[in-house]
Residue frames as a rotation matrix with the C-alpha (Angstrom) as fourth column:
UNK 1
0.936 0.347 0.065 -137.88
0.245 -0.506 -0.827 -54.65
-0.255 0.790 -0.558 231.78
UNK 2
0.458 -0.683 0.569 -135.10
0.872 0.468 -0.141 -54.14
-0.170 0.561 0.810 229.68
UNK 3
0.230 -0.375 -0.898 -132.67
0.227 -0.877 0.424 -50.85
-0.946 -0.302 -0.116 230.55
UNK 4
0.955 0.260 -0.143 -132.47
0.156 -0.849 -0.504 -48.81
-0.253 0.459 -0.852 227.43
UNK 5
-0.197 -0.832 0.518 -129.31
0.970 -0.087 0.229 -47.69
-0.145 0.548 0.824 225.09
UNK 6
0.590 0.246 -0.769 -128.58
-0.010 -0.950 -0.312 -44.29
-0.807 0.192 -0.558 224.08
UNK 7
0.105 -0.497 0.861 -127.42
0.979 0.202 -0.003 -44.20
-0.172 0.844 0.508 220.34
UNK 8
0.453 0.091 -0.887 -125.86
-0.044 -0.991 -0.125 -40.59
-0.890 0.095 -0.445 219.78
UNK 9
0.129 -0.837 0.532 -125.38
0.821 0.391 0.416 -39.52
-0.556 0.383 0.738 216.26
UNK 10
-0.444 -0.652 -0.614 -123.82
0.223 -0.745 0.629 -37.09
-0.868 0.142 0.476 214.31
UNK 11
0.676 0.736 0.021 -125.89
-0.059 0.082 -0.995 -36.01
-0.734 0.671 0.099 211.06
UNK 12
0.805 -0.085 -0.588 -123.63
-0.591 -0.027 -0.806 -34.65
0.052 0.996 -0.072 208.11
UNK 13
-0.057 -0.919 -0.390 -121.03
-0.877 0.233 -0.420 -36.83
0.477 0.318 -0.819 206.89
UNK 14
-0.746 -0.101 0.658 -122.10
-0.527 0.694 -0.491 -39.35
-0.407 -0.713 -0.571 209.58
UNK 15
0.121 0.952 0.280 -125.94
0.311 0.232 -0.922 -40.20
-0.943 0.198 -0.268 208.47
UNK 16
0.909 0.367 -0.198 -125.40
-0.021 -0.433 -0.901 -38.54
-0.416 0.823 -0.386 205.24
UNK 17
0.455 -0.725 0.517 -122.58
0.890 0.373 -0.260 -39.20
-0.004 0.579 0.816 202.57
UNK 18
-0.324 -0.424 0.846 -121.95
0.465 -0.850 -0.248 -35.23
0.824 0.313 0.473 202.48
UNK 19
-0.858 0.088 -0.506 -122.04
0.347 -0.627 -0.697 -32.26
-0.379 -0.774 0.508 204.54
UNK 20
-0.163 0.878 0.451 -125.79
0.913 -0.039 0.406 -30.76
0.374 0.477 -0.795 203.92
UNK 21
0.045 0.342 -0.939 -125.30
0.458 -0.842 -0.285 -27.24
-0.888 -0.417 -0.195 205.46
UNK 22
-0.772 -0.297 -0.562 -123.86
-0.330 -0.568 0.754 -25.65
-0.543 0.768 0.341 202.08
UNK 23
-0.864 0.492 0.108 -126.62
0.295 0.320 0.900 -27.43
0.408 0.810 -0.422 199.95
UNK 24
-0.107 0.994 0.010 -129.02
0.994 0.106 0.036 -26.14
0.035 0.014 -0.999 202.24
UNK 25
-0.163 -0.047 -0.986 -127.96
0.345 -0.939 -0.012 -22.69
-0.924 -0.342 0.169 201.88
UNK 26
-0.912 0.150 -0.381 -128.08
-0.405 -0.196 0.893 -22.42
0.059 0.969 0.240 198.20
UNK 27
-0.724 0.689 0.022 -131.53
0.612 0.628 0.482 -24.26
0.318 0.362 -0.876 198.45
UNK 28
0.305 0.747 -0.591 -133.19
0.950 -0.285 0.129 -21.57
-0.071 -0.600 -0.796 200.90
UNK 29
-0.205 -0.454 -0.867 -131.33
0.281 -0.876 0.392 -18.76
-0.938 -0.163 0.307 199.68
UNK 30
0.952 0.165 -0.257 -132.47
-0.107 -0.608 -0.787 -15.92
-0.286 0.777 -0.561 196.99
UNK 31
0.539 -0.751 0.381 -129.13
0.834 0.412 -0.367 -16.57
0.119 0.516 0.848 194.44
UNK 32
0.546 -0.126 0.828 -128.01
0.000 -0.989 -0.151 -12.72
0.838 0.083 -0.539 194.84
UNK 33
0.740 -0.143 0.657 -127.83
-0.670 -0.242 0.702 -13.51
0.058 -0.960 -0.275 198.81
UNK 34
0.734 -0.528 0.427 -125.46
0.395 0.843 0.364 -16.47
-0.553 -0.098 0.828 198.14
UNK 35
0.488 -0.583 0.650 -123.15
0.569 -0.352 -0.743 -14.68
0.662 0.733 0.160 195.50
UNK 36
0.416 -0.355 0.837 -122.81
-0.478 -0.869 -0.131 -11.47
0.774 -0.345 -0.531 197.61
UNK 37
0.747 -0.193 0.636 -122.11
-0.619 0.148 0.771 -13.57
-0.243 -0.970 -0.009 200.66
UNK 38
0.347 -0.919 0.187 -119.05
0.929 0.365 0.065 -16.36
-0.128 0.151 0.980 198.80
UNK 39
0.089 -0.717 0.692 -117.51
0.452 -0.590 -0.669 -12.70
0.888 0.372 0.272 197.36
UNK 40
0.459 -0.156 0.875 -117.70
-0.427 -0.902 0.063 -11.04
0.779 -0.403 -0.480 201.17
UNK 41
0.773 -0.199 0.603 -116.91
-0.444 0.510 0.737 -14.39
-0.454 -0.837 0.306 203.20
UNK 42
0.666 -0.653 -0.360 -114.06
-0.043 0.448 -0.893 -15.63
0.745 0.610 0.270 200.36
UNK 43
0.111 -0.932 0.345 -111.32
-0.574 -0.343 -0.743 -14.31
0.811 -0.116 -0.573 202.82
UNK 44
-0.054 0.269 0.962 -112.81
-0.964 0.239 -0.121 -16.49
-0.262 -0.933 0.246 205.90
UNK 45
0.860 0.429 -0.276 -113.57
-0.508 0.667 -0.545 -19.31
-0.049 0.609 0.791 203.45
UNK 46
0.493 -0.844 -0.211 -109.94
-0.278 0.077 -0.958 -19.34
0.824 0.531 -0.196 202.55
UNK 47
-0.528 -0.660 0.535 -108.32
-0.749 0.066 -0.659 -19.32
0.399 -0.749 -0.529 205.95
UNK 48
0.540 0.626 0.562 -111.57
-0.749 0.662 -0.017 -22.08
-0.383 -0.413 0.827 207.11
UNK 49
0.997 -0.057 -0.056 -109.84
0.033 0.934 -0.356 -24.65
0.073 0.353 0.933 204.23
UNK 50
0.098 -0.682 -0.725 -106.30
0.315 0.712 -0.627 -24.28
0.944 -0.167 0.285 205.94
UNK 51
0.437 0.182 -0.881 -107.42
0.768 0.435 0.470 -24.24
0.468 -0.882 0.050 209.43
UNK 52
-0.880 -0.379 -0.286 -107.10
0.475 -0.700 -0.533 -20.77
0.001 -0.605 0.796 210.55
UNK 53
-0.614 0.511 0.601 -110.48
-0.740 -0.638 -0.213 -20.32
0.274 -0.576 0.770 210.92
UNK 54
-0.782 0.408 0.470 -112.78
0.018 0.770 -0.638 -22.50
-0.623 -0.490 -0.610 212.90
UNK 55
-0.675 0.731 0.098 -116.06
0.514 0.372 0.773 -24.35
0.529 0.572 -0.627 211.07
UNK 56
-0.163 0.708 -0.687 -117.91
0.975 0.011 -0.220 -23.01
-0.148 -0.706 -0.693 214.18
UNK 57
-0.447 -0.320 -0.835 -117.26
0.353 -0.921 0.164 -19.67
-0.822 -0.222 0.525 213.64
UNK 58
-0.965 -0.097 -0.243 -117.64
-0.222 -0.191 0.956 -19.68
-0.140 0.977 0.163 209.92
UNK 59
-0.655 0.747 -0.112 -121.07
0.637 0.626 0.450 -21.29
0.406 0.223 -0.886 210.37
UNK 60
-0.244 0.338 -0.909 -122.13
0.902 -0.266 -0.341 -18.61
-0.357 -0.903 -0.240 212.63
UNK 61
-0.725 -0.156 -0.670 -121.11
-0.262 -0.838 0.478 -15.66
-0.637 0.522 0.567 210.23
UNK 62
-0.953 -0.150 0.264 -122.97
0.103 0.657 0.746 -17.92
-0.286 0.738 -0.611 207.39
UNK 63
-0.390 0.772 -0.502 -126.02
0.903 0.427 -0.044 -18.01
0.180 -0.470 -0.864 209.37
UNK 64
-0.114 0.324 -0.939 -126.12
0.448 -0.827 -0.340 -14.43
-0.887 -0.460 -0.051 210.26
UNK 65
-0.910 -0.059 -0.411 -125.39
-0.319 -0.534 0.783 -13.37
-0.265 0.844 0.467 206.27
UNK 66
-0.937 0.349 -0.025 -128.04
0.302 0.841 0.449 -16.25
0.178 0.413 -0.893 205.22
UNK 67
-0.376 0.827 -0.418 -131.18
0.830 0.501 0.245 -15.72
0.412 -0.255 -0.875 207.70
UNK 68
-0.797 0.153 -0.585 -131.15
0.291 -0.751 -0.593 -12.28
-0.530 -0.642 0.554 209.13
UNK 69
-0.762 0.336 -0.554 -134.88
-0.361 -0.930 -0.069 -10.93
-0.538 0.147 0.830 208.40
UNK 70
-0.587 0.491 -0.644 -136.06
-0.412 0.505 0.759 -13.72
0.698 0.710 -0.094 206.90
UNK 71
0.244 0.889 0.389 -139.75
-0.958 0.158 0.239 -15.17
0.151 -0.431 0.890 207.77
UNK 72
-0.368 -0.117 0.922 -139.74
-0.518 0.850 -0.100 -18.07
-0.772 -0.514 -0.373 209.96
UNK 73
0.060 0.902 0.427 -141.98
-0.415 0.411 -0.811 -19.58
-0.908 -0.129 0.399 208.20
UNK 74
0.796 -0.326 -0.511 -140.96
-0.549 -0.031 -0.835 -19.44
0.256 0.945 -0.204 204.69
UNK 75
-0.516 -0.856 0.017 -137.29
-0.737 0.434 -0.519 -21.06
0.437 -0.280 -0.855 205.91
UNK 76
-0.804 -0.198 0.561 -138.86
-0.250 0.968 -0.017 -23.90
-0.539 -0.153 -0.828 207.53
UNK 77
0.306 0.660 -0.686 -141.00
-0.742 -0.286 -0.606 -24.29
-0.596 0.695 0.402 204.73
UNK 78
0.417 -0.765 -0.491 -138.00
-0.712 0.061 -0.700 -24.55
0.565 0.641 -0.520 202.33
UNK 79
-0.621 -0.737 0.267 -136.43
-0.773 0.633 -0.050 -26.91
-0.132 -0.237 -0.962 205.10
UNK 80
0.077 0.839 0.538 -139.30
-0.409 0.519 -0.751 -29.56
-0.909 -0.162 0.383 204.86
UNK 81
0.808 0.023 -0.589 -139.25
-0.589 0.001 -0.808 -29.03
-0.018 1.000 0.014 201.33
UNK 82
-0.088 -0.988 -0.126 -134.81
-0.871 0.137 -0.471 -29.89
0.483 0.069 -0.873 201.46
UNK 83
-0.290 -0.152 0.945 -135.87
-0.829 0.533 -0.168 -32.45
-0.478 -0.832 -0.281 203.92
UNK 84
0.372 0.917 0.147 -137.95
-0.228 0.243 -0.943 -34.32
-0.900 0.317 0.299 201.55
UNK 85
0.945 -0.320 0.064 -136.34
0.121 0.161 -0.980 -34.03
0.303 0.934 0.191 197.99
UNK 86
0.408 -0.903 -0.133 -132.53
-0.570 -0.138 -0.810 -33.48
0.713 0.406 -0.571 198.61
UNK 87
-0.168 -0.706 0.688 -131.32
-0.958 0.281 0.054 -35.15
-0.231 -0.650 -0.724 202.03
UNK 88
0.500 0.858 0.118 -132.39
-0.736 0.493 -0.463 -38.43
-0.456 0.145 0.878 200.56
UNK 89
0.803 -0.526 -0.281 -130.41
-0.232 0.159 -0.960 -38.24
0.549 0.836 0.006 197.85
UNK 90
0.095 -0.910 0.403 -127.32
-0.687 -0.352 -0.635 -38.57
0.720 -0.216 -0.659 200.34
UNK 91
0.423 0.227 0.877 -128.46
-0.859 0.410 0.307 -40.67
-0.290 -0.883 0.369 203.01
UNK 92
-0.384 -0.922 0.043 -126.17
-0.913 0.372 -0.166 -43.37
0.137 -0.103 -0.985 204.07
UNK 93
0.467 0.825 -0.319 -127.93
-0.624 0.563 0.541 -46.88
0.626 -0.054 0.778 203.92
UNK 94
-0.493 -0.567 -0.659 -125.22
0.511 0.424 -0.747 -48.38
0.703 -0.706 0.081 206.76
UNK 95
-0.992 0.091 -0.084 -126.64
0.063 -0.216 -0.974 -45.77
-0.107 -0.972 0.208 209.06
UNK 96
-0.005 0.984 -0.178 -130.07
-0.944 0.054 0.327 -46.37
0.331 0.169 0.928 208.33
UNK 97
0.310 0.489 -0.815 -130.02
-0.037 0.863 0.504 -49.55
0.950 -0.126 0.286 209.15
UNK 98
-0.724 -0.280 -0.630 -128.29
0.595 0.208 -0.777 -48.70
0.349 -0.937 0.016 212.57
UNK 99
-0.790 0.404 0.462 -130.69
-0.603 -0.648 -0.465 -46.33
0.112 -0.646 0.755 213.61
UNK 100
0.399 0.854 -0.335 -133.38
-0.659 0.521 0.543 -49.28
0.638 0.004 0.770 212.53
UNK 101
-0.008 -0.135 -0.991 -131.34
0.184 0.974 -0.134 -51.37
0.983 -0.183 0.017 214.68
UNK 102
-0.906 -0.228 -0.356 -130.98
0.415 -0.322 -0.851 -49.45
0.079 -0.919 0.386 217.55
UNK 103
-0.450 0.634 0.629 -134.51
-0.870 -0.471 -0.147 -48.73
0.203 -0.613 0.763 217.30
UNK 104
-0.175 0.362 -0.916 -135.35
-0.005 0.930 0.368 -52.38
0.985 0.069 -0.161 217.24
UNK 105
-0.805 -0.552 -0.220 -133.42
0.204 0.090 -0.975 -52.57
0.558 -0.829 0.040 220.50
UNK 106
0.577 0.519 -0.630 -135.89
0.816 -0.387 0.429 -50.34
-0.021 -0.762 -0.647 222.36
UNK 107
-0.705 -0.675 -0.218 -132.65
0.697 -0.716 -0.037 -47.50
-0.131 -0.178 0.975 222.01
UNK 108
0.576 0.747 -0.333 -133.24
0.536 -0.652 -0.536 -44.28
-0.617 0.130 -0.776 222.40
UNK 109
0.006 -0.725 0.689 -131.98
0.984 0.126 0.125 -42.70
-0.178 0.677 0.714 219.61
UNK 110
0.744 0.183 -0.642 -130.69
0.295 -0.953 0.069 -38.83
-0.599 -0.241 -0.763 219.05
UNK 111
0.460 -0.539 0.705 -129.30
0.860 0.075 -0.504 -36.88
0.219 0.839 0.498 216.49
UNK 112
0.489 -0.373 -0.788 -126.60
0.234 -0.815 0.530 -34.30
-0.840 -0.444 -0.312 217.92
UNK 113
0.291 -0.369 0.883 -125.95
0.942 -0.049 -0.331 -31.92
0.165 0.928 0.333 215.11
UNK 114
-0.507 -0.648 -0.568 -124.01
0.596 -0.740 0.311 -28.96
-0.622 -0.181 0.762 214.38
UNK 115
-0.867 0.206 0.454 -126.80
0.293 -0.526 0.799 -27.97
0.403 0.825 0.395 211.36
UNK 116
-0.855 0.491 0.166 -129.50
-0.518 -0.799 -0.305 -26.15
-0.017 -0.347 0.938 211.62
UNK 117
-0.676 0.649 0.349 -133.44
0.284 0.666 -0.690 -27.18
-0.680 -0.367 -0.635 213.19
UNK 118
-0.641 0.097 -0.762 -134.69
-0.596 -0.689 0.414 -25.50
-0.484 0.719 0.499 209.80
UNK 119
-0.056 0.128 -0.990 -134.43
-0.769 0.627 0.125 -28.92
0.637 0.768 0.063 208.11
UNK 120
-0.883 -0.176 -0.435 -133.44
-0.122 0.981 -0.150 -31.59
0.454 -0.079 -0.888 210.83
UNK 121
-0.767 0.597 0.236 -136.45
-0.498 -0.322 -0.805 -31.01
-0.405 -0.734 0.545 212.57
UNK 122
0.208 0.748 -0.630 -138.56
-0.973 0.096 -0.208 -31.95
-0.095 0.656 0.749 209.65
UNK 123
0.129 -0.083 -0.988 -136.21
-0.645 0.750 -0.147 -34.90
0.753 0.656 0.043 208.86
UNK 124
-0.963 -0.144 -0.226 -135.98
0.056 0.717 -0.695 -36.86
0.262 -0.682 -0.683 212.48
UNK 125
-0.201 0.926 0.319 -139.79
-0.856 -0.008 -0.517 -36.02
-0.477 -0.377 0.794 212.91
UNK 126
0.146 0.220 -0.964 -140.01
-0.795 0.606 0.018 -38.23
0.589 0.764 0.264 209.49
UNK 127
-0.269 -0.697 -0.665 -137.93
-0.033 0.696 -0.717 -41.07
0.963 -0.171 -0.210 211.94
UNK 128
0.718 0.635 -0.283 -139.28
0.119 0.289 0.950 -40.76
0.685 -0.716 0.132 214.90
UNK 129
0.063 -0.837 -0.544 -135.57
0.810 0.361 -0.462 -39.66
0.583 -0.411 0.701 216.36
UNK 130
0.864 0.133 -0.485 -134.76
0.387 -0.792 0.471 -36.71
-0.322 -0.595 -0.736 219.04
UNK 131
0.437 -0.546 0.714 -132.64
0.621 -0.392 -0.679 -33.90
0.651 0.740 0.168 218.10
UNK 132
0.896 -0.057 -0.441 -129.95
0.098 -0.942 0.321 -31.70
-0.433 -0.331 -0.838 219.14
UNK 133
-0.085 -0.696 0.713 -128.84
0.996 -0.072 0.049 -29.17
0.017 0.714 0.700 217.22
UNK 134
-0.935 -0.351 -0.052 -127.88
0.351 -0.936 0.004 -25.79
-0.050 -0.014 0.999 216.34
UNK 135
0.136 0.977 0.162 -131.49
0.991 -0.133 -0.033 -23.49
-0.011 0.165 -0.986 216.34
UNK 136
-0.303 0.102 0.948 -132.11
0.707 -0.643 0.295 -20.36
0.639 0.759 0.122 215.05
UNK 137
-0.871 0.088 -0.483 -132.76
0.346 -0.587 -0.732 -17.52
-0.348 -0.805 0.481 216.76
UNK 138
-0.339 0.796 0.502 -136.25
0.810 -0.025 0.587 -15.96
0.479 0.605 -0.636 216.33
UNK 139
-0.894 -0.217 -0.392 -137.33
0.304 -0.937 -0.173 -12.33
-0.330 -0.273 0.903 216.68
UNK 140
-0.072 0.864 -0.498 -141.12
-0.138 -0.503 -0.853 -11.27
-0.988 0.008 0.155 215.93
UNK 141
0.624 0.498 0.603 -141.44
0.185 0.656 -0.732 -13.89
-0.760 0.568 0.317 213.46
UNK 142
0.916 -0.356 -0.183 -138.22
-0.327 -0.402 -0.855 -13.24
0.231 0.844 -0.485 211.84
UNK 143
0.307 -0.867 -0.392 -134.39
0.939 0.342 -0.023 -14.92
0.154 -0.361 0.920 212.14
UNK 144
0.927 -0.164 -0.338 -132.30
-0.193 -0.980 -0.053 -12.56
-0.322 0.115 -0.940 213.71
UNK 145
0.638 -0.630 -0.442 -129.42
-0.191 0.427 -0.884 -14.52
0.746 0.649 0.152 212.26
UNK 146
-0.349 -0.930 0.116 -128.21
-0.846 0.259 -0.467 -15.49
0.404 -0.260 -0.877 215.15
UNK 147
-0.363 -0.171 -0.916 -127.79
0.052 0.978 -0.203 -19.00
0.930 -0.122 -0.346 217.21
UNK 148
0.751 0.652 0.108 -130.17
-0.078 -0.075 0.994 -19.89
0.656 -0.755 -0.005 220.50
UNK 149
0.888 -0.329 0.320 -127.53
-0.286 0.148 0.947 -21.24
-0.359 -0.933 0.037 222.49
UNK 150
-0.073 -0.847 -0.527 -124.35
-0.767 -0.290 0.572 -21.01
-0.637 0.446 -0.629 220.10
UNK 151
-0.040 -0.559 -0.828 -122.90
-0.984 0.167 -0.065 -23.28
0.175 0.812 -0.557 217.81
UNK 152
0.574 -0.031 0.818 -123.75
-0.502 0.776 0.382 -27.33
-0.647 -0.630 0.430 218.96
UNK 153
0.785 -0.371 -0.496 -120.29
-0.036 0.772 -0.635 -28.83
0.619 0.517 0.592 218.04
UNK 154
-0.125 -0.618 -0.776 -117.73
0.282 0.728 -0.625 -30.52
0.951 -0.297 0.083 219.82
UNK 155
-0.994 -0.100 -0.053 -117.57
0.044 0.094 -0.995 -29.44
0.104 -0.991 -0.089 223.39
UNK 156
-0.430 0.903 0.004 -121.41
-0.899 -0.427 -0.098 -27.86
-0.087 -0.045 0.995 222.94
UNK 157
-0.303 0.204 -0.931 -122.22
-0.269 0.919 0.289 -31.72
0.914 0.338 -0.223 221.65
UNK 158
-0.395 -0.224 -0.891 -121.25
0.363 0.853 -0.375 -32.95
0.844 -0.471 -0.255 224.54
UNK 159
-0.913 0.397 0.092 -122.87
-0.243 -0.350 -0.905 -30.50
-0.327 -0.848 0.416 227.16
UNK 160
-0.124 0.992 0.022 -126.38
-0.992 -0.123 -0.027 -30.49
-0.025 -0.025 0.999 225.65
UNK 161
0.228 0.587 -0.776 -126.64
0.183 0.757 0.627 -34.14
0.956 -0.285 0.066 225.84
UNK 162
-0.740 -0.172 -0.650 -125.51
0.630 0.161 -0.760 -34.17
0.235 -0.972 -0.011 229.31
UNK 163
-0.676 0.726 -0.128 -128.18
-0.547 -0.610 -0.573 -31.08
-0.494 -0.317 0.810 230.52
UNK 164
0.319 0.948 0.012 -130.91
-0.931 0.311 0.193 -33.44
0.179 -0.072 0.981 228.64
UNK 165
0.855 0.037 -0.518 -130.26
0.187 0.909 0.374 -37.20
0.484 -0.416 0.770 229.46
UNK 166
0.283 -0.714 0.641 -128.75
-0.908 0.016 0.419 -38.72
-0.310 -0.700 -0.643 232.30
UNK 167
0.111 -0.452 -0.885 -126.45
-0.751 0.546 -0.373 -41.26
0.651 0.706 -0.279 231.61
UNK 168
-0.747 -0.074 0.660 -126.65
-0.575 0.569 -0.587 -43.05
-0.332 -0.819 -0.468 234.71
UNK 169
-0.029 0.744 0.668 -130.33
-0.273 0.637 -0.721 -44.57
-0.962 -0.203 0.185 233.68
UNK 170
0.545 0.135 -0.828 -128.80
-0.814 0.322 -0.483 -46.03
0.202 0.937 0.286 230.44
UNK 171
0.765 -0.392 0.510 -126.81
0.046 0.824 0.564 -49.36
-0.642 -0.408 0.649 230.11
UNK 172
-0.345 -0.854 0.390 -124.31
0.866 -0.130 0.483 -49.17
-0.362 0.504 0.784 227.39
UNK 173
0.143 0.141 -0.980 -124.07
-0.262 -0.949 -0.175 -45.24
-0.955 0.281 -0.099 225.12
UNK 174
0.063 -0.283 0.957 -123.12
0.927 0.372 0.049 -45.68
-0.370 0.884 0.285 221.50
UNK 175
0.373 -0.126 -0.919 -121.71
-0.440 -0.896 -0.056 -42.38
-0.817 0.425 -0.390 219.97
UNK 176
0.320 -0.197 0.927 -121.16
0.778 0.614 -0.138 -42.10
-0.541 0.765 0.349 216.07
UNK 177
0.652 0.451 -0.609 -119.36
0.023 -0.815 -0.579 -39.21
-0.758 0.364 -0.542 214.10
UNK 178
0.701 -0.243 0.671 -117.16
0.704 0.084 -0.705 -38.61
0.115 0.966 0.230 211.21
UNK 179
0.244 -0.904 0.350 -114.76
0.400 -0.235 -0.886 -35.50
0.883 0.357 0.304 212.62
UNK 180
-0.907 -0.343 -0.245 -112.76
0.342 -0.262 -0.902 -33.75
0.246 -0.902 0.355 215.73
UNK 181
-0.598 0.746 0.292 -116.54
-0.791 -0.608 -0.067 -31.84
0.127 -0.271 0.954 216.24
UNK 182
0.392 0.846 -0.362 -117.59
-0.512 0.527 0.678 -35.13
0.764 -0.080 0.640 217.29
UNK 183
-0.125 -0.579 -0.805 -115.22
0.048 0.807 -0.588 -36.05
0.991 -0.112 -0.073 219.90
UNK 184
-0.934 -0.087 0.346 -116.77
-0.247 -0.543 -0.803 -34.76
0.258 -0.835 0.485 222.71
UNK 185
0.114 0.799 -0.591 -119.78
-0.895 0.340 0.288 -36.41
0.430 0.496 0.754 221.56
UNK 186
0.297 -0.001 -0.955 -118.05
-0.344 0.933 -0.108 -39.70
0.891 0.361 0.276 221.41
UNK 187
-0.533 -0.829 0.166 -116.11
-0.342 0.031 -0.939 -39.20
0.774 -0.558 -0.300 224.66
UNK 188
0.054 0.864 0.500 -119.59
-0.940 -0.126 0.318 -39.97
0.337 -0.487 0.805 226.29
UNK 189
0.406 0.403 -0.820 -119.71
-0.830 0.538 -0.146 -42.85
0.382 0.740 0.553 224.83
UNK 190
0.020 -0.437 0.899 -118.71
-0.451 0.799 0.398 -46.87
-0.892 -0.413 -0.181 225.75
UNK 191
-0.056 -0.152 0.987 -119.24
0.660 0.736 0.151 -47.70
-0.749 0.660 0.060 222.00
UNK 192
0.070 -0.065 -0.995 -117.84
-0.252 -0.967 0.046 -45.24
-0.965 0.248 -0.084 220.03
UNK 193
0.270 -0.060 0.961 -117.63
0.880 0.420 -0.221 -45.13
-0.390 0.906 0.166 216.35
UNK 194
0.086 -0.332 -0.939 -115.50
-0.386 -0.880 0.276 -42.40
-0.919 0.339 -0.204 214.23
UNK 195
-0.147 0.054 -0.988 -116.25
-0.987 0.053 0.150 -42.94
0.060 0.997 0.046 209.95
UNK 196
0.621 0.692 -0.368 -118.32
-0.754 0.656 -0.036 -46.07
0.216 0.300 0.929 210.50
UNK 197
-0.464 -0.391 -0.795 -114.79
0.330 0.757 -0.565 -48.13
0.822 -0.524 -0.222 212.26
UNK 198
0.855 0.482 -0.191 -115.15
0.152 0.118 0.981 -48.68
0.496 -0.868 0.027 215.88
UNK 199
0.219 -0.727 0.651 -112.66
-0.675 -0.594 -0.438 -46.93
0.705 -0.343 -0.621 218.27
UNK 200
-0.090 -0.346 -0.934 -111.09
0.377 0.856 -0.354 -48.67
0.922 -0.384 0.054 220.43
């Protein structure tokens, strides 16, 4: 029987032409809760687009302005919904056909994302792919706006795959991502890809 691949990839920018947290915050968000939150996070915003403040960080705050109090339910509702009518619209048709190739293979395939299981959940059920990725916290059926097990980018990437597959009972890895929050990811990896070239 034929030993298995592990195909690790990276969602926004990687699978998707764009980054799909910000569209899914304006999509699941009351318009008030988005306004008030660009005019109170502007100053963080600002220092995020010349690198004096981390993405990880900024995603965390986002998340806590975004989801505190809100009903599970409703929010992954709305992600289904986003999962369905907007990530479509974006979806790379190079990495579609690698994930169809690498399931040909027999690979097991896994999206390791930094966004949120709101939406990917909905969209790798659609695919048939395993996920890890950032998850909400949940409180008596409510977000408490914060993160189960922090932020999952770069170093986080690379620990939760290691704590769920062993790499020992694969034959070759394949890692795919698109920035530095994927190099720890990729470092796994014997066949690495960074923006669709192949690393050396």
């Amino acid at each position: 029987m034929k030993t298995p691949n592990l195909a690790l990839f990276d969602f926004d920018g990687t699978i998707t032409t764009e980054q799909m947290f910000v569209p899914f915050m304006e999509y699941v968000s009351p318009s008030w809760r988005m306004t008030t939150g660009r005019l109170l996070l502007f100053p963080l915003i600002a220092l995020y687009r010349i690198n004096l403040f981390s993405a990880a960080k900024l995603r965390c705050i986002v998340n806590f302005f975004i989801f505190f109090g809100r009903d599970t339910n409703e929010v992954f509702s709305l992600g289904n919904q986003f999962a369905n009518e907007v990530i479509p619209k974006y979806l790379r048709e190079n990495a579609l056909r690698r994930i169809r190739w690498h399931k040909s293979q027999g690979d097991d395939v896994v999206v390791v994302s930094a966004s949120l299981n709101a939406y990917l959940v909905h969209w790798c059920k659609q695919h048939n792919i395993a996920l890890i990725c950032s998850e909400l916290a949940v409180k008596n059926g409510r977000f408490s706006g914060l993160l189960v097990a922090g932020d999952c980018s770069s170093e986080a990437k690379k620990n939760k795959v290691l704590a769920r597959y062993n790499l020992a009972n694969y034959e070759r890895i394949y890692a795919y991502g698109d920035t530095k929050e994927d190099d720890a990811m990729l470092s796994l990896a014997c066949e690495k890809y960074m923006n669709w070239k192949k690393v050396a």
